[in-house]
N, C-alpha and C positions, 0 to 999 in steps of 0.2 A: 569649207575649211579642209584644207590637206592633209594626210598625215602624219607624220613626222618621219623620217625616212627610213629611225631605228627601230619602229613598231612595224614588224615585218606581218605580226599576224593580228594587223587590223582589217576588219572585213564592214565596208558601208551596210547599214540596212536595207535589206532587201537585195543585196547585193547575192550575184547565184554563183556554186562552185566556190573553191579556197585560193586566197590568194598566193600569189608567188613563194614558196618558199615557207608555207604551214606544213607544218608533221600532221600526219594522221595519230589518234589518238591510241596510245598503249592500253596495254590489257587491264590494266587496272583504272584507269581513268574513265570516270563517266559513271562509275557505280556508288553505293551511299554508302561512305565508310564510318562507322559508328566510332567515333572520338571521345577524350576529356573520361574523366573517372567514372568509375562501376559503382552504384550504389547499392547498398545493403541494409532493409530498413528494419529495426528491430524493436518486437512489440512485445506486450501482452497481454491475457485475460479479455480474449475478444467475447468469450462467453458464447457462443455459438453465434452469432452476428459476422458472419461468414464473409458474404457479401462486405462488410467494411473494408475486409484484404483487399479489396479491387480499389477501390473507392482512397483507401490509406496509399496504397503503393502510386495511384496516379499524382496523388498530394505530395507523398514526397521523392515522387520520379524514381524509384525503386526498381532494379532489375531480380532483386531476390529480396526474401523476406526473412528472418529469422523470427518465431514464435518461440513464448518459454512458458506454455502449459495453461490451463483453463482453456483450453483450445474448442471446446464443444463438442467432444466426441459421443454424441450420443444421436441415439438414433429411433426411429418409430416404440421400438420395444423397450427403451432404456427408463421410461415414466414407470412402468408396471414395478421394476427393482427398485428402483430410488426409496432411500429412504423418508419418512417424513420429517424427521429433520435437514437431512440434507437440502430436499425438495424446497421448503422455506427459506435454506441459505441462499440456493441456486435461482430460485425465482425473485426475491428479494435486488438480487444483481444484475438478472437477466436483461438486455437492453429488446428483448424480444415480445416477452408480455407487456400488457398493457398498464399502466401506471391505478388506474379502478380497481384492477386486479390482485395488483402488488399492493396496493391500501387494502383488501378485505381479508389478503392470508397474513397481511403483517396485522390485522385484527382480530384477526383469531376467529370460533365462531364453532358450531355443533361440528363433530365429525371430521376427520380428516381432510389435508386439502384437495386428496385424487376423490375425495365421494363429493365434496360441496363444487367441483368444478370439471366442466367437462375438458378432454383431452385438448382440442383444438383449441382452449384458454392456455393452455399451460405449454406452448411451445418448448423446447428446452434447446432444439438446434437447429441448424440449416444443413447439416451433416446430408442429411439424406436427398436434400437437392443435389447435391456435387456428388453424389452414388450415383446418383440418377442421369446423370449430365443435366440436368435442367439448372444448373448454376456450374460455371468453370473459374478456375484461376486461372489470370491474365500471366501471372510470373511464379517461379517457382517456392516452394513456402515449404522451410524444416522446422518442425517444430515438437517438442518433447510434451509428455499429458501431463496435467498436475492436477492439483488435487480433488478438484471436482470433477469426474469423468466415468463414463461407465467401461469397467476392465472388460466382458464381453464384448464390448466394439472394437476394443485394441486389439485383442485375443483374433476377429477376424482380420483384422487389418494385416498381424503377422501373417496368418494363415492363408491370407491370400484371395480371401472370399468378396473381401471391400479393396476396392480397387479406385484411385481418383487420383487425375494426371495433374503434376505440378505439383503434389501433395506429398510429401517427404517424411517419415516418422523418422527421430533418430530415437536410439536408445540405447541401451546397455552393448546389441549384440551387432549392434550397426552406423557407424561412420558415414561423413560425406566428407570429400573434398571439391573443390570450390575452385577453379584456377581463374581469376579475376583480376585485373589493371596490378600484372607482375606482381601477387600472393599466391601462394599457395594456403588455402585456407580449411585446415580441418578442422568438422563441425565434431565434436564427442558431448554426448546430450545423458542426461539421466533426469527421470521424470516421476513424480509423485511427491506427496506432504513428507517428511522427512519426522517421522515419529519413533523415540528413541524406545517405544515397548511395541511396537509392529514392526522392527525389524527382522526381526524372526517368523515373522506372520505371513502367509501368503492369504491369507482371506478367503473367497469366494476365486481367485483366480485359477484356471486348470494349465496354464505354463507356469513361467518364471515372471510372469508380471501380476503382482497383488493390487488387491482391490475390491470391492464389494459393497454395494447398495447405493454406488453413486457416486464414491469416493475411492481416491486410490492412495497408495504411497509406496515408499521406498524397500528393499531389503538390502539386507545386507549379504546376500547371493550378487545382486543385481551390481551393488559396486565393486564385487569381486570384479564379476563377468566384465567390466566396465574396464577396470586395469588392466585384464587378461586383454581386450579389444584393441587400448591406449598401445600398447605395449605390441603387437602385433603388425599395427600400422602406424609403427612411431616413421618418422625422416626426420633427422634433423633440419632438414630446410622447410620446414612446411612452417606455419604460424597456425597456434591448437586454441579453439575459442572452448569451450568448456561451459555449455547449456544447461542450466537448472533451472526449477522450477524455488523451489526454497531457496534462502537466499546464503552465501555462503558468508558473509559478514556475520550471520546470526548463528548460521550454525557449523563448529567446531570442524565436526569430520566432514565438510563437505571443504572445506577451506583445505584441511590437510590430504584430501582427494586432487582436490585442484593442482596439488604440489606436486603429485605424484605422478599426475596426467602430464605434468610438466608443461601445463596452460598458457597462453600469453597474457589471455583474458578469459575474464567471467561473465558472462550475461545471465540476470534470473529476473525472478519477479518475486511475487507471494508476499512482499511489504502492503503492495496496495498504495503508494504513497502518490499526492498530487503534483510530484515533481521527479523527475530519473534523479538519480545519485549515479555522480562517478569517482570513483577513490583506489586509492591502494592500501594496504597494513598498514605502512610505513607516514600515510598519512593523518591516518585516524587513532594511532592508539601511541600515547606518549613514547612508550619504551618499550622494549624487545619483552623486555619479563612481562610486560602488559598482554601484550600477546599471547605469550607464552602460556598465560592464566587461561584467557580465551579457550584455546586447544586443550589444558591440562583439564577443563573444567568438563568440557563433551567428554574426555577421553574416559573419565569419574562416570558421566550420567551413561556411557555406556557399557562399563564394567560392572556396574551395577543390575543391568538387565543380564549380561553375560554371563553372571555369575549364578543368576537363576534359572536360564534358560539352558546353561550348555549340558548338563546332564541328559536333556532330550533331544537337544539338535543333535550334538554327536553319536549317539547312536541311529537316529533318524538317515542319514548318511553314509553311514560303516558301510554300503552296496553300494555306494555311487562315487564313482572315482573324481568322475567332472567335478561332483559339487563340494568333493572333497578341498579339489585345489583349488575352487571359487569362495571358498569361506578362507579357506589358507591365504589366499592374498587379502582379505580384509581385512583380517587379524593383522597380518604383519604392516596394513595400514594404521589400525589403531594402535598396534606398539609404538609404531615412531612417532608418535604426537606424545611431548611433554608428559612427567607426571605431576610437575610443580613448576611453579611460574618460575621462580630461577633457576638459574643453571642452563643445563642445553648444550646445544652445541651452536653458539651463536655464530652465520650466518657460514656457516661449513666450515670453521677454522679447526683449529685444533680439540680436543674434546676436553671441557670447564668443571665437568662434573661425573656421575655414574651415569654408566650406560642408561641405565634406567630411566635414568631422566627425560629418553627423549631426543631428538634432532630438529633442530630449525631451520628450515632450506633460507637462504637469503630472497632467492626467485618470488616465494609466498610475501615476504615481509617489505622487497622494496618494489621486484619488478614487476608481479603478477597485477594488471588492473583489473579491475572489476566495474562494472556496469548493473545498477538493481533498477529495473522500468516501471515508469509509471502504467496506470492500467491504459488498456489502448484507444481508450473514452478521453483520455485525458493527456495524453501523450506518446511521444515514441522517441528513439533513438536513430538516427542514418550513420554506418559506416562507411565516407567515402574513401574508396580505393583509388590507386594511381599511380604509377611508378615504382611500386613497392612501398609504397606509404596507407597507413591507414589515419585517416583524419576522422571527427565525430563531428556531428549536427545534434543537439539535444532540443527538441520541444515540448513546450508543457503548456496547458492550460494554465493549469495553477490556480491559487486560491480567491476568491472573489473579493475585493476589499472595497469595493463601491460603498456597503454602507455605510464604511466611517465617514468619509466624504459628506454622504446625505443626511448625516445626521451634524454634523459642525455647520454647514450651510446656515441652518434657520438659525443661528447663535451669531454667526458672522456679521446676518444683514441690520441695518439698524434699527431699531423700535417704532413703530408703527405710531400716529400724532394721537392723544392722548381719549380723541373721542373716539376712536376706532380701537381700541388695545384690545378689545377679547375678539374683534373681528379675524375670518382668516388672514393670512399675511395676501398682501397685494402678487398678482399675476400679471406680465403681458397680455397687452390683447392679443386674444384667439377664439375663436368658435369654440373650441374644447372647454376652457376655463369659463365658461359662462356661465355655469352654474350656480342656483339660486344659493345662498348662504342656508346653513339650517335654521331651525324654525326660532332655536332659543337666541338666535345670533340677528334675527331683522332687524332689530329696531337699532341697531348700534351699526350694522352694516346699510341698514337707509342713509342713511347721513353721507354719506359717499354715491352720490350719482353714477360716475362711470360702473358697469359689470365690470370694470377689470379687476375690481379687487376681491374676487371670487375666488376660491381653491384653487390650486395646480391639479391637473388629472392625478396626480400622484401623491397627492397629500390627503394625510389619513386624515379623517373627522371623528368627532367627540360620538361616542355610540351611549345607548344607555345604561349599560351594566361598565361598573369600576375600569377606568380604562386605563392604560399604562402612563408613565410620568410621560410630559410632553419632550418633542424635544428641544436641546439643549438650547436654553435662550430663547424659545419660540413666547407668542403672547395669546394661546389661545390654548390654556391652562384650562385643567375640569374645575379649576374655581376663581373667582374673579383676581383674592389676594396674590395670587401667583403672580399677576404682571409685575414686572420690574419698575415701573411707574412708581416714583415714591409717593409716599402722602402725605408729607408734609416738605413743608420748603427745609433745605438742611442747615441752612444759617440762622434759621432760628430754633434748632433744637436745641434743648437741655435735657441733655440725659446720657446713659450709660450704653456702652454697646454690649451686648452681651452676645456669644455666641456658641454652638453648639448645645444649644436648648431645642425640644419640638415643639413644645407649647407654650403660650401666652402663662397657663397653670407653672409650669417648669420652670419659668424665666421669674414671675413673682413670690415663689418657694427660695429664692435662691435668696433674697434680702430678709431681714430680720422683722418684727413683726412690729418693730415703730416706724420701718421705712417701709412696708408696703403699701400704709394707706397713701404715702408721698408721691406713693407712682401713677399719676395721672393716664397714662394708659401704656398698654404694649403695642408695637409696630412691627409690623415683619419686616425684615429688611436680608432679604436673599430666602435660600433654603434652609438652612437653620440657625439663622442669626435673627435676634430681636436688640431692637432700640426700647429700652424705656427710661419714658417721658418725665419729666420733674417738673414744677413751677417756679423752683429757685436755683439758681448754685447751690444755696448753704442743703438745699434738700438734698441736691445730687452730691453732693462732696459728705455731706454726711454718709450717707447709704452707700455708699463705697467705701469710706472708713472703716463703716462697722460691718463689712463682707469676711466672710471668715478668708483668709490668706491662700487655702488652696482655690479659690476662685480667681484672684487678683493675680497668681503669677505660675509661671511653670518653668520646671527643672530643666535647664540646657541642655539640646538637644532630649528632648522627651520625646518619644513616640506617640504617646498616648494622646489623637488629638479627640478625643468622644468626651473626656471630662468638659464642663461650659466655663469658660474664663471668660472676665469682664474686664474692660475697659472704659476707658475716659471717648467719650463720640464727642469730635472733633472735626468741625467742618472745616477744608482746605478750601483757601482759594484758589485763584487762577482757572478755572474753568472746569470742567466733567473730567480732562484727563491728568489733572494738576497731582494724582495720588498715582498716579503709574509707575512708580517704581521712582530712578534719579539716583544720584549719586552719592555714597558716602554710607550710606548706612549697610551694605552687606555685613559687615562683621559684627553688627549690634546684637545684644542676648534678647533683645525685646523679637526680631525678627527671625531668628530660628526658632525664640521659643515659642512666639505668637501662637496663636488659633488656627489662622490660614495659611502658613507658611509654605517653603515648595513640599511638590513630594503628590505623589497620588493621592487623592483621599477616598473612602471608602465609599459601597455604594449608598451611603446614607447622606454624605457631602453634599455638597456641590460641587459640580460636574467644569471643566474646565470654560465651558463658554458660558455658565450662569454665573460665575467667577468675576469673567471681565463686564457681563451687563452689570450685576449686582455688587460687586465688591472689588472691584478695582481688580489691579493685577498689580500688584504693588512689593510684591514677596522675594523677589529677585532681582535688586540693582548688580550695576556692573563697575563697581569700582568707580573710576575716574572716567569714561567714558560719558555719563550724562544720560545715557541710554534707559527707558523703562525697563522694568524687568520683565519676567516672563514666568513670577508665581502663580498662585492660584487662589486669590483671594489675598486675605490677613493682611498682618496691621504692621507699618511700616516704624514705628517707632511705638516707645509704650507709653502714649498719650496719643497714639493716633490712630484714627477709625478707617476702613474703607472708604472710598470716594464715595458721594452717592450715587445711587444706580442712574443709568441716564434712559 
């Protein structure tokens, strides 16, 4: 086939030299040019699990990483200082000790946990492979210390003594900018637990960075130096993300810091929570003065430390001029925060109140967003950059909810045929499930030749010590009367239904003492509901007359459903689901006020699927629609009983 005459730079296969009228290739052509947005992935509380940063950023294609503290800054030397409680907290979390491990210190036991356990148990980082170069970062990674951390490692790290490429501290005295897919992106970070009676504290540390036995936190030097930094290398063209480790949602003057950094955004961590949050003021807190309370209330728990400590800070400083004007700009941080939730200066307008009161920047309350991460076990955040646009990617694990599932399952399926009811429930064929039935179960599980109605690998068995209630709907109860199987046919009972009683004793206490001999026997009929038996009408309709009245009826809308009311048992016909709810009776006082009506019941109830085997679901029709309801038990009118169980 020929070419087409306007394809001048077609070239056949195998075909040698260019053909007529091909350009030779320009200077840029021919090389790999790295396209499509910058990504920026941002985590926390890797816990010294180093090695995850490689393994994270390949996951989520990552060119840079943002960290916000728990970083694992510890190193060979940093076990001998830890405190013993810290130690517990840190190894409890650690994704590096062994899980045997972490069960014998959360067990407690003779002696400390550095004398019951040798060092090489108790790793605490990977710090010291990436000193070493025996572990590197793939991308580069900024990241501020929190709360768990040894200040002597940080201490060298300023100092210059620990060295690791790709590895970024930011902190009070030091910024990064970022110039990525058209941003200009300043990192300003500040790092440690944010404790409003250590802010005065420097600890065990010999700079400006506090800390000591394992643990570090904040000062209020450090957020001076932090404003003096902000302020320094302010641009208005740049976009300022504002790194913490505490979360500023929670706390007051980190919120009103962020204001003054003049942040875009906030990234922290220190909730721990199984999902990132992302929010602004403006979305979380009804009203400005709500706010307002927020900041007036830190502004309170730090005036209160201030008020006791400045007679010694200030003179502590009367020689030092620097630190003179790094407490001077914190102060005038904590002036401008509110001192009462009203007033202010709502969103820089005109001033509503006394000075005193405080200033509200609008930036904090509408524009500044904030970002709180989940730990880095269970999630992360991606910043994708592009065009001057920042977009998010948020991932979570999140919370596991598999066993509601597994536990409505066994209530779903239906009842097993009448000579098998305490047998496990039936299994597909499989080699796994072929296991013999237990020993109290043979002779009721012989009756059934195929193995398949053996246990699921994952179904619990009857052990010998008190074992928990089965579940919901299942029929292999630690006692035989648990099946749902009624015992007796329902169209020929006569008798009363009584419900919210435990015992057969409780149910026969409840009639008078010429009707109890009338009561032929008691029947279980669900969890806490009993039928008892009569040989006549005139037996049962008497022994229901002479019931004293708080039995027979209850107060519209009553909460109270633990008291036992009694009813008229009344077999319905039309088949097993003939009591499921149906039309017309929602607004009746018998059905709100019933025994079973909707509504949770307690754990003493029955449970929503012993409900529908045992006692109809009859509790919530739907008007004119025809439709069953969707209670939980209880009596559809006041002569009428649950369905019986099927």
């Amino acid at each position: 086939m020929k070419p087409r005459s306007y394809n001048q730079g077609y070239l056949q296969n195998g075909a040698a030299g260019l053909p007529q009228g091909a350009a030779p290739l320009l200077p840029n052509q021919g090389r790999v040019i790295q396209t499509g947005p910058m990504r920026v992935l941002c985590i926390a509380d890797v816990r010294g699990n180093l090695k995850s940063l490689n393994d994270l950023a390949k996951q989520a294609r990552a060119d840079h990483i943002i960290h916000t503290g728990d970083f694992g800054f510890y190193d060979d030397t940093s076990l001998e200082r830890i405190a013993e409680k810290t130690l517990k907290h840190v190894a409890q979390y650690s994704p590096l000790i062994a899980d045997p491990i972490k069960k014998a210190i959360s067990g407690g036991g003779p002696g400390s946990v550095k004398q019951r356990f040798q060092p090489r148990e108790l790793p605490l980082s990977e710090l010291s492979q990436l000193i070493s170069g025996e572990l590197k970062l793939e991308v580069p990674v900024y990241t501020v210390w929190g709360a768990c951390e040894d200040v002597r490692v940080l201490e060298k790290f300023r100092s210059g003594e620990y060295k690791v490429p790709n590895l970024h501290i930011i902190d009070e005295a030091r910024s990064m900018l970022l110039e990525i897919g058209g941003v200009k992106l300043r990192l300003l970070g500040l790092g440690g637990a944010v404790v409003m009676h250590k802010l005065f504290d420097n600890g065990e540390g010999r700079t400006t960075i506090a800390g000591g036995q394992g643990t570090m936190w904040t000062t209020l030097l450090q957020m001076g130096e932090l404003i003096d930094t902000a302020h320094r290398v302010y641009d208005p063209t740049e976009t300022r993300v504002f790194i913490t480790h505490a979360s500023p949602a929670r706390e007051g003057i980190l919120n009103q810091l962020s204001v003054m950094l003049k942040a875009d955004f906030s990234i922290s961590a220190g909730l721990h929570f199984r999902y990132g949050s992302s929010y602004n003021e403006f979305s979380v807190n009804p009203t400005l003065d709500h706010y307002r309370g927020k900041l007036a209330a830190s502004k309170a728990s730090f005036n209160d430390v201030w008020d006791t400590v400045k007679s010694e800070v200030e003179p502590a400083i009367a020689q030092n001029e620097a630190q003179q004007n790094l407490l001077k700009n914190a102060l005038q941080l904590v002036e401008k925060m509110p001192t009462v939730a009203a007033g202010g200066n709502p969103f820089g307008g005109p001033q509503s109140g006394p000075a005193t009161q405080g200033q509200v920047d609008e930036s904090a309350f509408k524009n500044m967003w904030n970002f709180n991460l989940a730990d880095a076990a269970f999630g992360y955040l991606v910043l994708e950059i592009q065009d001057g646009r920042i977009g998010t990617e948020m991932r979570a694990q999140g919370f596991n909810f598999s066993h509601r599932g597994a536990k409505q399952q066994p209530g779903a399926a239906p009842a097993p045929p009448a000579s098998i009811a305490n047998a496990p429930s039936p299994a597909p064929p499989s080699t796994e499930s072929a296991a013999p039935p237990p020993p109290s179960r043979q002779a009721s599980a012989a009756q059934t030749k195929p193995v398949v109605s053996g246990p699921k690998p994952g179904t619990p068995q009857p052990k010998d010590e008190k074992a928990p209630a089965p579940a919901n709907g299942s029929a292999n109860g630690p006692e035989p009367t648990m099946s749902p199987a009624p015992k007796s046919n329902p169209a020929d009972i006569i008798g009363l239904f009584v419900m919210n009683v435990q015992s057969e004793e409780q149910c026969r206490d409840l009639f008078e003492d010429e009707d109890k001999a009338k009561v032929v026997k008691v029947e279980k009929w669900g969890a806490t509901n009993k039928v008892a038996h009569f040989k006549t009408v005139e037996d049962r309709d008497a022994a229901l007359a002479h019931l004293k009245e708080e039995y027979k009826t209850r107060a519209q809308n009553q909460e109270d459903r633990s008291r036992p009311l009694v009813k008229m048992f009344m077999h319905r016909e039309g088949g097993k689901f003939a009591n499921r709810g149906g039309a017309g009776n929602w607004g009746s006082s018998s059905t709100r006020g019933g025994g079973n009506s909707s509504g949770y019941r307690s754990a003493g109830g029955a449970s929503d699927s012993e409900s529908n085997r045992r006692g109809g679901r009859g509790g919530r029709g739907r008007g004119d629609r025809g439709r069953g309801g969707r209670g939980r038990g209880g009596l559809k009118g006041d002569g009428a009983s649950p369905a019986p169980a099927e």
